[in-house]
Each structure stands twice: as C-alpha cells, then as structure tokens.
C-alpha positions as CSV (number, residue, x, y, z in Angstrom):
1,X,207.5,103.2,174.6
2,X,206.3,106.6,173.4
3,X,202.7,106.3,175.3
4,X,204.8,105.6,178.6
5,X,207.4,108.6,177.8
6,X,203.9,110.8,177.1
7,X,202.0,109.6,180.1
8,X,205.3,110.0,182.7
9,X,206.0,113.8,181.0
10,X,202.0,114.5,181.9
11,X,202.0,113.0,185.2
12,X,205.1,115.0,186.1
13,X,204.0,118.4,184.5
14,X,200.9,117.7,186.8
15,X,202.6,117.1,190.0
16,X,204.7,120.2,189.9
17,X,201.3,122.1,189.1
18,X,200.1,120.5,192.4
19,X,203.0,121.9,194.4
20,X,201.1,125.3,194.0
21,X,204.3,128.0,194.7
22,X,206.1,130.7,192.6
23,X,207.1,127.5,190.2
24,X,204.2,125.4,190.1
25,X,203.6,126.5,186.5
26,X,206.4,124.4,184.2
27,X,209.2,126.1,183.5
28,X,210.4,124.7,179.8
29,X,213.9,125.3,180.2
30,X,213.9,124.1,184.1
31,X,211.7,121.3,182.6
32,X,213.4,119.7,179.8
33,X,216.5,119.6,181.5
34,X,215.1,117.8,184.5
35,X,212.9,115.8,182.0
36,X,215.3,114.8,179.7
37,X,218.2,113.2,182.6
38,X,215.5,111.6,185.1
39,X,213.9,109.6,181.8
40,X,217.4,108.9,180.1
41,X,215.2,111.0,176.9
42,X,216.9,114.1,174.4
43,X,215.7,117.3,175.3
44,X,214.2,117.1,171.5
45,X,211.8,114.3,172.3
46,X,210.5,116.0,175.3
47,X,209.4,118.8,173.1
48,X,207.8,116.4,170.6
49,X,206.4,114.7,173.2
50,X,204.8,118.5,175.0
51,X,203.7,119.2,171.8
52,X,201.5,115.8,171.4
53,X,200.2,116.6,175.2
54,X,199.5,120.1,173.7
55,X,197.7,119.0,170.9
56,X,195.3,116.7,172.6
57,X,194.6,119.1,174.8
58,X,196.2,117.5,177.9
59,X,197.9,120.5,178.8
60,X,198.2,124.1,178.0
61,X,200.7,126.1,176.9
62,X,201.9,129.8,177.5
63,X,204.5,132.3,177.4
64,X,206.4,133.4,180.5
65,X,209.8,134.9,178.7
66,X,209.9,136.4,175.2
67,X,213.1,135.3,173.1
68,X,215.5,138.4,173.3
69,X,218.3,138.1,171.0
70,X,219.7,141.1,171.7
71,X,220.2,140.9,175.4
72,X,220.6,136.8,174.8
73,X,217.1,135.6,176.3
74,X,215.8,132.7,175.1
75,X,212.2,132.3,175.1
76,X,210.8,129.8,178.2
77,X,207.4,128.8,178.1
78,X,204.9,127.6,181.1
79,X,202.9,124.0,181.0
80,X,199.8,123.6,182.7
81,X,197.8,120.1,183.0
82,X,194.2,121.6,181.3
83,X,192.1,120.5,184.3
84,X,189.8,123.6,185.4
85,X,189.8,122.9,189.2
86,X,193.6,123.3,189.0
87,X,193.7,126.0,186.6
88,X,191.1,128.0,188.7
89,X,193.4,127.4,191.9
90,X,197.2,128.6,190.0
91,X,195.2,131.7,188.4
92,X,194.0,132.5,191.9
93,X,197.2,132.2,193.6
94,X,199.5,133.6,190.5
95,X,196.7,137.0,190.7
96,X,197.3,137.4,194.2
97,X,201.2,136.8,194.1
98,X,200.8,139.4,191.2
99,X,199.4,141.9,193.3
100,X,202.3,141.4,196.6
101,X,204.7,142.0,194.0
102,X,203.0,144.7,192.2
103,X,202.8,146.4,195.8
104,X,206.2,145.8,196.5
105,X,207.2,147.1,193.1
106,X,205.3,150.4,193.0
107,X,204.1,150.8,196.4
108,X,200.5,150.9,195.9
109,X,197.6,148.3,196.1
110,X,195.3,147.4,192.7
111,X,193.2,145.2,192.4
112,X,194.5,142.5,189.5
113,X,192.6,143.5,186.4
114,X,193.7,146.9,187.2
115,X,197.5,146.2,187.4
116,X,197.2,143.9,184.1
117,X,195.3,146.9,182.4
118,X,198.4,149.2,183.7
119,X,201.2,146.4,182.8
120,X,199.5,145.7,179.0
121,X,201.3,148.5,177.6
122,X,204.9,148.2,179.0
123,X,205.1,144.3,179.2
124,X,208.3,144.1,176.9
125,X,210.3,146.1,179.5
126,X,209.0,143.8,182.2
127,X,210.2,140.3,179.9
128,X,212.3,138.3,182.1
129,X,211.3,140.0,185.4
130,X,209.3,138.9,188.1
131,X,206.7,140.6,187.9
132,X,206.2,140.0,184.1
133,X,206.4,136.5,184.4
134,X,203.8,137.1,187.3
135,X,201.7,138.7,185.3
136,X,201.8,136.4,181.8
137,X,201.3,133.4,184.2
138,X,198.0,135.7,185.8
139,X,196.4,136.5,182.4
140,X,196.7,133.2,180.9
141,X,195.7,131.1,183.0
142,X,192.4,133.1,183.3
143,X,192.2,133.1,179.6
144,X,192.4,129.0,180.2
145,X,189.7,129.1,183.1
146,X,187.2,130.9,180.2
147,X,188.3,128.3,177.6
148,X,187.4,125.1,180.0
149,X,184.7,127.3,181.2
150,X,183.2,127.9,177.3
151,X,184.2,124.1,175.5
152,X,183.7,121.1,178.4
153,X,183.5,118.7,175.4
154,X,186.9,119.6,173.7
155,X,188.4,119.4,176.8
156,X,186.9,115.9,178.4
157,X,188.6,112.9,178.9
158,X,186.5,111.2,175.8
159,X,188.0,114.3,174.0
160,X,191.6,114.3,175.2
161,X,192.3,110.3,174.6
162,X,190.8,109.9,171.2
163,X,192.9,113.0,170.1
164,X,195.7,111.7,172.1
165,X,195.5,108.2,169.8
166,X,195.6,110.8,166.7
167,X,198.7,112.8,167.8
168,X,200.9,109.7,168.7
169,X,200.4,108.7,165.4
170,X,201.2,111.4,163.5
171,X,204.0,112.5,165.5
172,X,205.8,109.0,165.1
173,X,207.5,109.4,168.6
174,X,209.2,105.7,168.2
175,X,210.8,106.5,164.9
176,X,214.5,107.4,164.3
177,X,214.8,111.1,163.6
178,X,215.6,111.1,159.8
179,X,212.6,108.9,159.6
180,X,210.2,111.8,161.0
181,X,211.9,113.7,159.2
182,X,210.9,112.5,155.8
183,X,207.5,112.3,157.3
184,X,207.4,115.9,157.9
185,X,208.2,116.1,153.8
186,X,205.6,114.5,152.9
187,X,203.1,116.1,155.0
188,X,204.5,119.1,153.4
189,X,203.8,118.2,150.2
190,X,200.1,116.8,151.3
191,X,196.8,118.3,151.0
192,X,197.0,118.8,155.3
193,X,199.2,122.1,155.3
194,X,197.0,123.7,152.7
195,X,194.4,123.1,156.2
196,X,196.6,124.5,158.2
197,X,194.1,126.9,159.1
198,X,190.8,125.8,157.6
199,X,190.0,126.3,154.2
200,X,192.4,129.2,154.1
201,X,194.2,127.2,151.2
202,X,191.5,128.0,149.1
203,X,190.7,131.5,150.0
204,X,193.9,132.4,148.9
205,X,193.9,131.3,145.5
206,X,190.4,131.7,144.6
207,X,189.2,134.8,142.4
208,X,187.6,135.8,145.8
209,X,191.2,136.5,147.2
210,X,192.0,138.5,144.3
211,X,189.5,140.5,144.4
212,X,189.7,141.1,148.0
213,X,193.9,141.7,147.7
214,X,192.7,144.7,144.7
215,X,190.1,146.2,147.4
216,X,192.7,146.3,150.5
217,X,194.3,148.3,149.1
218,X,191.9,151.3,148.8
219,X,188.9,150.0,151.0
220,X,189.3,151.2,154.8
221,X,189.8,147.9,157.2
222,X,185.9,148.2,158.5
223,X,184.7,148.2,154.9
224,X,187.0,145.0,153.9
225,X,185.5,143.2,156.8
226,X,182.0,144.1,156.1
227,X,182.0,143.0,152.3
228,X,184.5,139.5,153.2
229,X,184.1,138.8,156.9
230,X,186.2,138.5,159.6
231,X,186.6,134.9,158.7
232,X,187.9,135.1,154.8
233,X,189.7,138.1,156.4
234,X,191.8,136.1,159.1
235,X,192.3,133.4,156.9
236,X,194.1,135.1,153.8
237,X,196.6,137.2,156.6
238,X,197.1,133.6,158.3
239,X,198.2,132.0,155.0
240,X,199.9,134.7,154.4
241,X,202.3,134.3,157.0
242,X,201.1,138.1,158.3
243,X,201.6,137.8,161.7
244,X,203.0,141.6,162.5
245,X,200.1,143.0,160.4
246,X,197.5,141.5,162.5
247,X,199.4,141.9,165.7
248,X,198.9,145.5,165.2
249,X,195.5,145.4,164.2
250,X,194.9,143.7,167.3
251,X,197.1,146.1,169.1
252,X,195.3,149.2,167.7
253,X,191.9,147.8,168.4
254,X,190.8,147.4,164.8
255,X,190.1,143.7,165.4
256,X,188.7,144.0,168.7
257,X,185.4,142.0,169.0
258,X,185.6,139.0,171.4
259,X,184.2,136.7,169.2
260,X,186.7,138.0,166.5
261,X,189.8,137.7,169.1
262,X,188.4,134.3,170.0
263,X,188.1,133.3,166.2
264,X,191.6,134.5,165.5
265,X,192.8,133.0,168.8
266,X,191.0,129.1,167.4
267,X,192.6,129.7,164.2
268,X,196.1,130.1,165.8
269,X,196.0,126.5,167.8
270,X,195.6,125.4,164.3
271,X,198.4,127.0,162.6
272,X,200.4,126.1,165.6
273,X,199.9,122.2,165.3
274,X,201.8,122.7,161.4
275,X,204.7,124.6,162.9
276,X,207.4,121.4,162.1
277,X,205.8,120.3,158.7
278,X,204.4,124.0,157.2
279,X,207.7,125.3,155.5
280,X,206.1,128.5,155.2
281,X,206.4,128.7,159.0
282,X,210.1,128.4,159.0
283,X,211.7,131.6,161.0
284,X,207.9,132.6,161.5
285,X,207.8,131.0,165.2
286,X,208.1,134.5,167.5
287,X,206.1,136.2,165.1
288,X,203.3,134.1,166.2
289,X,203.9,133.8,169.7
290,X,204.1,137.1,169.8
291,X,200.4,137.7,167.8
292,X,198.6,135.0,170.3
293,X,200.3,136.1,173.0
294,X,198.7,139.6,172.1
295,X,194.9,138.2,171.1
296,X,195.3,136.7,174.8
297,X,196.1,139.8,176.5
298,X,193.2,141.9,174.3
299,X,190.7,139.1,175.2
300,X,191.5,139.4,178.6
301,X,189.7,142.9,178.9
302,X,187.4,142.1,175.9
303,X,183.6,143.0,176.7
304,X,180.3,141.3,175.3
305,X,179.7,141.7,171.6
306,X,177.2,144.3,171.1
C-alpha cells in the first residue's frame, strides 16, 4: 500500500511539473489538500510520504513562502521531480517569468542574476509576493541544475530506488501512528541521531571540542578555522543546534567559500532527514530552513575557490 501511495504522490508531483506555467512547481499547501481527498490519504501521510521521495532523492525540495507568525503566513514549500532535463526547462522559464515581473515591478530590464543579486538583500519584504516566490523558485532550481549537474550517481535511477527501499523502511508508512511513533523513540535513543550529521556526535564531546569551545572564544573566526577546519567547525555549530550563528556567518560572508557553502549545504540534507526523531530539533525547524535557504542563495553568486 505505501509503495503505491509513494509512487502515485511522485507521478502526480511530476505531471504538474510538466504543465510548465506560474504553478508547475508544487505548491505544498495547494498540494496536500488536493493530494490528500483524490487518494482518500491524511494530509500527515502525504508529508511522510514527500519526505521519503525527498530523501531518496526523487524529488527536491524548496522554499517559496517563509512562515510569518506575525502577519499569520504559514510557510509553503515547492516540490520538483529531480530529473535535470525538467529542472533545466522550469529554471529557464521561472528566470524569464522573473524578469517580466521584475520589469513590470520596477520598470526596468535586468538580466536575472542581476535582479537576484538586487532581490538578495530585501527578500523578507518580498515573502509571500509574486515576485519573491518568482525569485526563490528561480534561484533554486538553478542551485538543483548545478547539483544534478556535479553528482549524476546520487541522483541515478540505481541511486534513487535502492535509497527508496531504505526510506520505506524506516519511515514505516503502513504502521498505525502511535506505532511510528514509538519508532521515532527509539531511534532517538539509538546511536543514528548522534550521525545526524556525520561524526559530529563525537566532535562534540571529545577533548578536541573543548579545546576548540576555550579558543572561540578569544581566537578570530579565520584563525578557529585554520587550526580545526571548516569541517570540525560546521559540525560542533550543527550539533549544536546554532543555526542563527551560522546564518549570519554565512550572511556576513565569513563562511563564504563554495566548497564550504556546499559542505554546509551536504551537511544540512543530513540534519534534515532527523528532523521527526532528533529531539534536539524540536522548535528548531525555521531556524534551518531559514540557514539552507541562505547557504542556497550565497552559493548562487559563489565564485571558484581560489
């Protein structure tokens, strides 16, 4: 039952991608809804179920609309099958759409990395607006034409199915709720969480990471990173739970290498998959949509390495 539910939700988030207009890209909260009547399914299985296509790398995932409590906007994110010859043909027409209503906006043409280089800074007064949503959908689904572009093998069909087996397992998507609930207890308690993001675990309670904590806190940021690495650096602020702190270190261009933003970027998919059995995570989720949403849009300008 689960693999049908999982295949129908793919082949459906596919088909509206093929209808190429202003909503080919998934709308969740359109989505579920729609999802949820036609397949007789609660809108909470069709997130598990996203999740499992999200996590084998079936489809990708994005913010278009930042949760806004204040003005009462929930957060809706976009789905997008991880095919390159359809995510090359919605980045091409989202970039030009981008540009008609950036015209139309400001009356005056730019080309789009121009426009995304003059949005970047104001994109929390644009949240819920056209061309906001124009312009997340723009930048990542460029950022998902360079991932296809750079790792073929985790995204082939060999790749996607065995992962695919591995997700449906773990996410139990036949089992009664309070059963995948006690599931998720376990897994709290396992050795897996402590993985969450590598050997992060480890880092942080290792002589190493006390040393390092001592240090922060009179060593400039540059220094920290040349005596620990960007690696042992990411991973203790990811256990951590220090999402702002890096946001604005990302923000400010301290962390600004591409193969850093890319590293940090990697190590957020995996913190991601533990977001329903990492207690530490609880209350944490917009804090780290937020930071990858943020790596995405630095790595979209980021140059070579020098």
């Amino acid at each position: 039952m689960s693999t049908k539910i999982v295949d129908e939700v793919f082949q459906e988030v596919s088909r509206q991608n093929e209808l190429l207009g202003m909503r080919a890209v998934v709308h969740s909260d359109e989505f579920l809804k729609y999802i949820s009547a036609s397949m007789a399914v609660n809108p909470e299985l069709c997130r598990r179920v996203l999740a499992v296509l999200v996590r084998s790398h079936k489809i990708f995932l994005m913010e278009i609309v930042a949760e806004d409590k204040v003005r009462e906007i929930p957060r809706v994110e976009g789905y997008v099958v991880a095919d390159l010859p359809m995510v090359r043909k919605l980045k091409n027409y989202y970039q030009s759409e981008l540009m008609v209503e950036y015209e139309k906006k400001f009356q005056k043409k730019h080309l789009v990395h121009q426009i995304v280089k003059e949005l970047l800074p104001i994109m929390k007064s644009l949240n819920n607006t056209p061309l906001g949503q124009l312009a997340n959908k723009a930048i990542m689904l460029e950022e998902f034409e360079r991932l296809l572009e750079k790792n073929p093998l985790e995204y082939s069909a060999e790749w996607k199915e065995q992962h695919m087996e591995i997700e449906l397992k773990k996410a139990n998507l036949d089992a009664p709720p309070e059963k995948r609930r006690g599931a998720a207890g376990k897994a709290q308690a396992g050795p897996k969480v402590e993985a969450a993001i590598g050997q992060s675990g480890r880092a942080v309670d290792s002589e190493r990471y006390t040393e390092f904590i001592s240090k922060s806190k009179s060593y400039p940021l540059q220094k920290i990173l040349k005596i620990y690495g960007i690696n042992f650096f990411l991973q203790v602020h990811l256990r951590k739970c220090q999402f702002p702190t890096l946001q604005k270190l990302v923000e400010d261009g301290q962390i600004a290498r591409r193969s850093d933003l890319t590293l940090l970027r990697e190590m957020l998919q995996k913190v991601k998959q533990n977001i329903n059995v990492d207690k530490n995570l609880t209350g944490r989720t917009e804090e780290l949509y937020v930071l990858e949403q943020t790596v995405i849009h630095r790595l979209y300008f980021a140059g070579k390495d020098s």
